[in-house]
C-alpha positions as CSV (number, residue, x, y, z in Angstrom):
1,X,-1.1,-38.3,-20.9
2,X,-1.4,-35.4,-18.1
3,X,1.5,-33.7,-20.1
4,X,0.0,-33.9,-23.7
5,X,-3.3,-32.9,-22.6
6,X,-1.6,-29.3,-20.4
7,X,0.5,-28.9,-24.4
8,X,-3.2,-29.4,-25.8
9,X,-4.7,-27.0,-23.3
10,X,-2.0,-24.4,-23.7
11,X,-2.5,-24.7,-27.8
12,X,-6.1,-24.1,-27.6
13,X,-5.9,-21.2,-24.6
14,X,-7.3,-17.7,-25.4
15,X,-6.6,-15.1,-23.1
16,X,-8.9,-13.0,-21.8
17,X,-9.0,-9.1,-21.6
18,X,-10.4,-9.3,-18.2
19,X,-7.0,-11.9,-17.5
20,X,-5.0,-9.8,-19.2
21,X,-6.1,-6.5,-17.4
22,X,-5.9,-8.7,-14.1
23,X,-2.3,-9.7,-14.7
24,X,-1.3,-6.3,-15.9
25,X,-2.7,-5.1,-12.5
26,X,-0.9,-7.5,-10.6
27,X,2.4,-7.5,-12.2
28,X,2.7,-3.7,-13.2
29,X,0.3,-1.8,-10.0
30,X,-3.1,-0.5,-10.4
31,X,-3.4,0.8,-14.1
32,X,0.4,0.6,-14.6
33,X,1.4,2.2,-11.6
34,X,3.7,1.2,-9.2
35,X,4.7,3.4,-5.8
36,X,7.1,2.3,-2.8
37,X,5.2,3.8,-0.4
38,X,6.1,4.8,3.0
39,X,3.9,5.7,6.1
40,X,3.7,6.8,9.6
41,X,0.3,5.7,11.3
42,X,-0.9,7.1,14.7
43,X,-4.0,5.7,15.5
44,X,-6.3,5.8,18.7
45,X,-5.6,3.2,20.8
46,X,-2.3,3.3,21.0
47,X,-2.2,7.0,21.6
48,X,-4.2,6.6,24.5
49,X,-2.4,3.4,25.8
50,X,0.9,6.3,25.8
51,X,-1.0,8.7,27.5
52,X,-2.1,6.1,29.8
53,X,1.5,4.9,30.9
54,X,2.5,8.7,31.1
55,X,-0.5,9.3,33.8
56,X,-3.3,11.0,32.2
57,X,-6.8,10.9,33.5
58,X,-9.5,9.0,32.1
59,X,-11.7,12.5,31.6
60,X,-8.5,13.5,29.2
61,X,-8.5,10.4,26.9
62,X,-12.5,10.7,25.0
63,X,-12.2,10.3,21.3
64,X,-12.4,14.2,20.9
65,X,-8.7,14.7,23.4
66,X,-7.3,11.6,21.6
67,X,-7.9,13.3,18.0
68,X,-6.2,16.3,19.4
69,X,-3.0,14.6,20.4
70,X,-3.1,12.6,17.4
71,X,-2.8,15.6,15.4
72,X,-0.1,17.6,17.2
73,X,1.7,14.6,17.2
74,X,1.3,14.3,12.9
75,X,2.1,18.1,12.7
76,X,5.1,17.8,14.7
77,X,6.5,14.8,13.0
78,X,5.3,16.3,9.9
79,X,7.2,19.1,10.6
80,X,10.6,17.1,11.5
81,X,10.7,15.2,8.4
82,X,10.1,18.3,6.4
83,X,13.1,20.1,8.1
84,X,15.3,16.8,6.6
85,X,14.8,14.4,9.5
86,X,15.0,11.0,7.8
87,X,11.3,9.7,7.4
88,X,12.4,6.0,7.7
89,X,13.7,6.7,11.3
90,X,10.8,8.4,12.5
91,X,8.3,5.8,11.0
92,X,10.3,2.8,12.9
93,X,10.2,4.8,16.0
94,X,6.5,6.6,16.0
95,X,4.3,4.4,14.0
96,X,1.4,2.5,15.4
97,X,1.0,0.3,12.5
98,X,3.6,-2.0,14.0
99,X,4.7,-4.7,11.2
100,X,4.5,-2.0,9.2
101,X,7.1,0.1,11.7
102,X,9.4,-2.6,11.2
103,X,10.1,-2.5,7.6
104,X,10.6,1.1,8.5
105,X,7.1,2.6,7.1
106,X,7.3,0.3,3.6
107,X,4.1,-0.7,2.9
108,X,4.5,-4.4,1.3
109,X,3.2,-3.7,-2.7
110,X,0.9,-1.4,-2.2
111,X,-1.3,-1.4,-4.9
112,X,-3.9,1.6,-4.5
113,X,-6.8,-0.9,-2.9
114,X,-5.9,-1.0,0.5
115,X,-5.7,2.2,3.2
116,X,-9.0,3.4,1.3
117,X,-9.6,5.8,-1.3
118,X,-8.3,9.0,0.5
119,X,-4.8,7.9,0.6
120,X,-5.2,6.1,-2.8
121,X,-6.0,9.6,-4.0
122,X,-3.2,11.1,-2.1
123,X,-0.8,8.3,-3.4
124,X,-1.7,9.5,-7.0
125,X,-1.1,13.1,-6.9
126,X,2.2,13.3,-4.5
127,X,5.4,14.2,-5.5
128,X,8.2,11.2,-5.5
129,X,10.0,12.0,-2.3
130,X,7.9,14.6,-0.4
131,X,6.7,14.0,3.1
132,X,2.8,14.9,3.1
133,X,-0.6,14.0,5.4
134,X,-1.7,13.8,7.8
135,X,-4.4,12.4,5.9
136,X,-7.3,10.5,8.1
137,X,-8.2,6.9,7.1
138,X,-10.8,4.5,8.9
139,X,-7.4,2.9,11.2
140,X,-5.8,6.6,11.7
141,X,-4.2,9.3,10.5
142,X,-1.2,8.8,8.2
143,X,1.9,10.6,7.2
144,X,2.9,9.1,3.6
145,X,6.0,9.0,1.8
146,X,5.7,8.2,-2.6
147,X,10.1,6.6,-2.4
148,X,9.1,5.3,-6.5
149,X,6.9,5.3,-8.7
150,X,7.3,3.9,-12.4
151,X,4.2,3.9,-15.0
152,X,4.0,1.3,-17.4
153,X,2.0,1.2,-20.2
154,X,-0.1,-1.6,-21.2
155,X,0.4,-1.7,-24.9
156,X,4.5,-2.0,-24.1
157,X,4.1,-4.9,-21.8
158,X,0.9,-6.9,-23.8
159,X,2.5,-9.4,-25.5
160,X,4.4,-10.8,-22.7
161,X,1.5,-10.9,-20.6
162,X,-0.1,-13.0,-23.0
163,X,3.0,-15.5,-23.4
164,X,3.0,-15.7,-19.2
165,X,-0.8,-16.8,-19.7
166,X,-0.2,-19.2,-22.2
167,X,2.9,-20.8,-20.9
168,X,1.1,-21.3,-17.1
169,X,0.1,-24.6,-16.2
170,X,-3.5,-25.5,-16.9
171,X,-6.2,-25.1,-13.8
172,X,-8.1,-27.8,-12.8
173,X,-11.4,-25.9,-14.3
174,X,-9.2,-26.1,-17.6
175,X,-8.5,-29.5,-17.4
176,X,-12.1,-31.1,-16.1
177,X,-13.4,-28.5,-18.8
């Protein structure tokens, strides 16, 4: 019965454009866009735990100081991987964002909502393969790699967004509907 009434279900299902738009979003990035994005975070805290261990005094480390070192420090790895050092070496060995740091600066799907809109911006207009920042966010200052980006459009990809709708298994507001 449970398997003629998910066929009945799926026969009777209309998609949505708000589903649709949803899955487009999810499948193909934010408005068809999809970036492997790279970054470099410096960030407060752990700039003045460093400075810490290398012996500064307390009157050196107010948010004002802190900003200061965080921005040499951008403009001087900035300035490395622009002269060709490899970004992915310098995000695993500099970058406060730690999980992050790991994957060598890859930000797991980004997908233009998270890291706020100044880097969503940012993310838009670079160039595939250009080092650029630092750009401040509310967790730090980032240095931001665009590795891909492919644009797809909607109207190419419709009809098998409607067929992965159809073919899913019905929810449980389906069913007790």
């Amino acid at each position: 019965a449970s398997l003629l009434e998910s066929r009945v279900i799926q026969t009777l299902r209309v998609p949505t454009d708000a589903q649709l738009a949803a899955r487009f979003d999810l499948v193909y990035g934010l408005n068809g866009e999809r970036v492997v994005l790279r970054h470099l975070m410096l960030n407060r805290s752990r700039t003045k735990s460093a400075l810490r261990a290398l012996g500064t005094t307390p009157e050196l480390m107010t948010n004002e100081h802190l900003d200061v070192e965080i921005a040499r420090k951008a403009n001087e790895l900035l300035a490395s991987a622009q002269a060709g050092e490899d970004f992915e070496v310098l995000c695993r060995a500099n970058s406060h964002d730690i999980s992050v740091a790991q994957n060598g600066g890859v930000i797991p799907n980004y997908n233009f909502k998270h890291y706020g809109e100044d880097i969503a911006a940012a993310v838009h207009a670079a160039t595939v393969g250009e080092v650029f920042g630092p750009i401040q966010a509310p967790a730090g200052t980032h240095l931001l790699k665009v590795e891909s980006r492919v644009i797809t459009e909607f109207a190419s990809v419709k009809d098998s967004l409607i067929a992965e709708l159809m073919a899913e298994e019905p929810s449980h507001v389906e069913r007790s509907a």
